[in-house]
N, C-alpha and C positions, 0 to 999 in steps of 0.2 A: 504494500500500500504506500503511495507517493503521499509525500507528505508538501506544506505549502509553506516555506520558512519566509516567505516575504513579507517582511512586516505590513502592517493594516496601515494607510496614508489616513491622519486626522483630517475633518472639514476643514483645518484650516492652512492642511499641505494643498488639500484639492481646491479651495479658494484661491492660495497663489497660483497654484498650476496654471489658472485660467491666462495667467500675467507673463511678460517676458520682463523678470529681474535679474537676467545674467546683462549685467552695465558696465560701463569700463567707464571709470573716474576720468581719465585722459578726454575720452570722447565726446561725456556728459558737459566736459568743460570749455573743451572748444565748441558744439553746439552752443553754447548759453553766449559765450563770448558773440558768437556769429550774429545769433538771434538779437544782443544788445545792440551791439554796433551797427547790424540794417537798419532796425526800428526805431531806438530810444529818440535821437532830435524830431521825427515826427509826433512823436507824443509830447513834448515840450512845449504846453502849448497854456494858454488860463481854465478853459474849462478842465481839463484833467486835475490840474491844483487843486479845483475848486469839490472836483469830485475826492480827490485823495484824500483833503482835508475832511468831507461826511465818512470817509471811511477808516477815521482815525479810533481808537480803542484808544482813549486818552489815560494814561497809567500810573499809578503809585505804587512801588511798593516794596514802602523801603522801612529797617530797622525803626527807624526816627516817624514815621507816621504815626499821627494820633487823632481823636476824633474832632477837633479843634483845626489840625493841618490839614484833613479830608475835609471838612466844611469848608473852609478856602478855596480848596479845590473845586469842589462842586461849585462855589458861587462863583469860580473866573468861569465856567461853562454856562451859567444863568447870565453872566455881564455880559459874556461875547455875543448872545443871542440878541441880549436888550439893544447892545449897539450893532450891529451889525444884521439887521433881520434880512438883510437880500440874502447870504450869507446860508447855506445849509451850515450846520453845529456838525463836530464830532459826533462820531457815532454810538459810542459806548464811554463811557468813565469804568476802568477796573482798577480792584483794590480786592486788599483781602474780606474775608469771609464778615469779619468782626464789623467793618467798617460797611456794610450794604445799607444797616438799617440810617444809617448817618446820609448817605448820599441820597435815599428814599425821600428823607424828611426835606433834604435840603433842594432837591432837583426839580428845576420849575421848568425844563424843556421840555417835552411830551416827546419828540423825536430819539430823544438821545438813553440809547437802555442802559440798563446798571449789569457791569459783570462782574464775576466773582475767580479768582483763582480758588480752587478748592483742591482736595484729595491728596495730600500732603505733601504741596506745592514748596519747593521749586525739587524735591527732591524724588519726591512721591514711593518714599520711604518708611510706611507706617503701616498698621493694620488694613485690611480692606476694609473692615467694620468702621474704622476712624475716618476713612476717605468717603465712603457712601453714609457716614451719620452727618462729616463738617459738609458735603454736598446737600443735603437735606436742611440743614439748618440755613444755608447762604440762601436756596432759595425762599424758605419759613422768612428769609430777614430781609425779602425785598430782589434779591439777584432775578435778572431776566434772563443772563446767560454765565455759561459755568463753563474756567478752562483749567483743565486737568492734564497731568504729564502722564502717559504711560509708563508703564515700572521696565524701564532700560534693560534693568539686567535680566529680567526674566527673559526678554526679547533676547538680549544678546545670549541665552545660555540656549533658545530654541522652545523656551517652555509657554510656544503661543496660546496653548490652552491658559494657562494662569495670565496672561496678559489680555487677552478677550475677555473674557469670564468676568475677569475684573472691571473691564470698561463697559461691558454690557449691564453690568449691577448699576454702575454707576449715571449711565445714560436713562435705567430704569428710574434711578432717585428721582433724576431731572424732570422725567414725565415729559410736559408739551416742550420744554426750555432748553433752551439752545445748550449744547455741548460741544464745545470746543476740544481736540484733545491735540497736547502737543507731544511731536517725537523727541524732541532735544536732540538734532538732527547732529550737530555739534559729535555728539559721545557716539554716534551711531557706527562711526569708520568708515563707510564709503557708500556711494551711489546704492547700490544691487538693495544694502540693508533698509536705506531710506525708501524705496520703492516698497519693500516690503513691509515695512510697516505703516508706511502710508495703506496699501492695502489694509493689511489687519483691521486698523485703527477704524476707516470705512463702512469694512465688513464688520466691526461692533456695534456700529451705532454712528460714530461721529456724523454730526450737521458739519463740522471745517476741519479740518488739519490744518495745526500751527506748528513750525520750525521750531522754534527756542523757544523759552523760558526768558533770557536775557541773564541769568545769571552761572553763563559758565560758557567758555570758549573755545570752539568758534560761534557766535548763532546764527543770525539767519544770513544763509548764502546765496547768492542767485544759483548758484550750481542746486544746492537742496529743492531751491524755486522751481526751478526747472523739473527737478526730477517728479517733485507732489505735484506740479500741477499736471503731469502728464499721466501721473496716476488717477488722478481726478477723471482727468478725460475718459482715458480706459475705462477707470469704475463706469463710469455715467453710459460708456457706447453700453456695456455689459450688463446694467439693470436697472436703465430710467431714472437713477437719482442724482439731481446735483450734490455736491458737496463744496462748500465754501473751502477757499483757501486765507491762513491768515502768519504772512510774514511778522517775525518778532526779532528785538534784541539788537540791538547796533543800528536800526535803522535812526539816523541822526541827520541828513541831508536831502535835499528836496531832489536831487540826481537820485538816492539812493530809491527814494519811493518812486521816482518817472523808472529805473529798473526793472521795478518788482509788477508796477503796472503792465509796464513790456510784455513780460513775459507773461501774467496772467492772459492780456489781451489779444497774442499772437497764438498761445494754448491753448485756452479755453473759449477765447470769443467772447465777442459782446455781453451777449447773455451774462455774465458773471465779472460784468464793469461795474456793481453800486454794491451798497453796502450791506446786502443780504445774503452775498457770497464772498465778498472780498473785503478783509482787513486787513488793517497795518496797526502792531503792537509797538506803541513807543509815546513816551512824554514828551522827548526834546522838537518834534519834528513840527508839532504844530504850531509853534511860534513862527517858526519859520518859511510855513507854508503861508499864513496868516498873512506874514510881511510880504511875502513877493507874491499875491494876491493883491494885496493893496496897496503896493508899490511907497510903503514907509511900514518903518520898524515895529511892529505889534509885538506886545508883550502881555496880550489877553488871557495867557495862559501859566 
């Protein structure tokens, strides 16, 4: 009697399979290179400012936050409204978990939602009990959307089961509310693995996949950009769903976001140009977009 020693492929071997993530870093980088260089001065233009700027995820979050410094915050997002009404607002204010019911109370824009970093952010090294209870309470305290790190190393050991399972519990907590999940693209090591976690991430649940975190190096790359947004693509030819993309972490320059635009726009297409699929994670940038928007110095923010 023959026996059958080939191992049993999980759903979530047979989920990749459907993907080609054999990538070569080299190749990933000169496409992206190619892709900037044709497009980016065409896009340099005010209305994309104008739209980058609504698709800002405006960010705190830092040791020194307090609910005193997060009320500031939130009322330079109510100022910049009052002055500036032609003006779409950022698109989100995130902070941590603690600090949602503080931006709830304080936030007088209707457009602009409250997110929450959750599930034991920036590390996402803690109980899964601890990460789907502090996701449950951020949105109990006002969050409209929630961004959470996948656990790196279970990914990096192969143990996709524990790294789905986990994000699927967690997209559970969210219920209707947006879930963002980031790879920490950074720790990842190369192309092939970012492809497949983007997948994974996806196949959980995720509403966006985001790069970084912002605290650990390198984070968001256009080469990363490149790779998730083409997994996006893939995902969406393969089962009808869009999935938002949201670059984070070093983005500090109004080139860097005409980049990341780029490449969403030459990838994904129109469809996925406003702020229901596309974000930009960063505090420093919106001053900046603000100023060369309005051709003098803004410090609205």
């Amino acid at each position: 009697m023959e026996t059958n020693n080939t191992p049993t492929k999980s759903k979530y071997d047979e989920a990749l399979a459907k993907y080609d993530t054999r990538l070569d870093d080299a190749d990933i980088a000169a496409r992206t290179a190619a892709l900037v260089e044709k497009h980016l001065a065409e896009n340099d233009r005010p209305e994309v400012k104008k739209l980058l700027l609504n698709c800002i995820d405006l960010t705190t979050l830092h040791t020194t936050d307090s609910d005193r410094s997060v009320m500031r915050f939130t009322q330079n997002v109510n100022r910049f409204d009052e002055e500036h009404p032609d003006l779409k607002n950022v698109a989100a204010i995130c902070v941590y978990p603690c600090f949602a019911e503080v931006v709830k109370d304080t936030l007088e824009v209707e457009d602009v939602k409250i997110a929450c970093v959750a599930g034991g952010f920036p590390s996402s090294q803690t109980f899964s009990e601890v990460k789907v209870a502090e996701t449950a309470l951020a949105i109990m305290s006002g969050a409209d959307e929630i961004d959470v790190v996948i656990s790196v190393g279970k990914f990096l050991d192969g143990d996709y089961e524990g790294m789905c399972d986990e994000l699927q519990e967690l997209k559970e907590s969210c219920k209707e509310h947006t879930l963002k999940v980031i790879l920490e693209t950074g720790a990842l090591g190369s192309a092939a693995n970012i492809k497949r976690a983007s997948i994974l991430a996806m196949y959980s649940g995720a509403d966006f996949i985001k790069t970084s975190t912002g605290k650990t190096e390198p984070a968001a790359t256009p080469e990363a950009a490149y790779v998730m947004c083409q997994a996006i693509k893939e995902y969406h030819q393969q089962t009808g769903r869009r999935v938002g993309f949201k670059p984070a972490g070093g983005i500090s320059t109004v080139r860097d976001a005409l980049v990341y635009y780029t490449i969403v726009k030459e990838i994904l297409g129109k469809e996925w140009l406003d702020n229901s699929l596309f974000r930009l994670g960063t505090s420093r940038l919106a001053n900046k977009l603000a100023s060369d928007i309005l051709g003098e110095e803004a410090k609205a923010f």
